[in-house]
N, C-alpha and C positions, 0 to 999 in steps of 0.2 A: 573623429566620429566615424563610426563602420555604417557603411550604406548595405549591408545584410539585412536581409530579410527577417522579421520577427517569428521564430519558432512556435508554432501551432500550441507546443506546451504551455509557452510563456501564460495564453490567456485562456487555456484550461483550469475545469475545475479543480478545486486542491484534492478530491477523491481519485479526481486520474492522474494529476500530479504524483500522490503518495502512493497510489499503483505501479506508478513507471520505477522512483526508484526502489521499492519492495522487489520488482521484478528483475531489475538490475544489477540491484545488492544481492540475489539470489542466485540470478548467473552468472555472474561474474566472480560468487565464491561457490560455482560448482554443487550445489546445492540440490541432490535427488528430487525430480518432481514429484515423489512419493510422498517422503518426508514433508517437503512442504506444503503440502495438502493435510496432513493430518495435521501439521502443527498450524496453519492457519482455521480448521477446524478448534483447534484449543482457542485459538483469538477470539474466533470469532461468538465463541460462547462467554469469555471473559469479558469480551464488551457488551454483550447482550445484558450480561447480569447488573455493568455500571449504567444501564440506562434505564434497570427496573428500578420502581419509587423502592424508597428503605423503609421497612416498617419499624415503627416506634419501640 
């Protein structure tokens, strides 16, 4: 059994959770902060659209 301490993330919410590795996965492959702003601008409008009602 490890007597370490429980890591702040462990009981974070899963929005900062999938923040941290989005944020990770991005610099760790070097990833222009540029670029990643406009293409999470694409996301962030493709989810917007899966949360508007579907009309019949």
């Amino acid at each position: 059994m490890s007597n370490a301490p429980a890591s702040p993330l462990e009981n974070a919410p899963a929005e900062i959770k999938l923040a941290v590795d989005l944020i990770c996965l991005l610099e760790d492959n070097a990833i222009d902060p540029h670029t990643v702003l406009l293409a999470l601008d694409i996301v962030r409008r493709d989810f917007e659209k899966k949360l508007q009602p579907q009309s019949a």
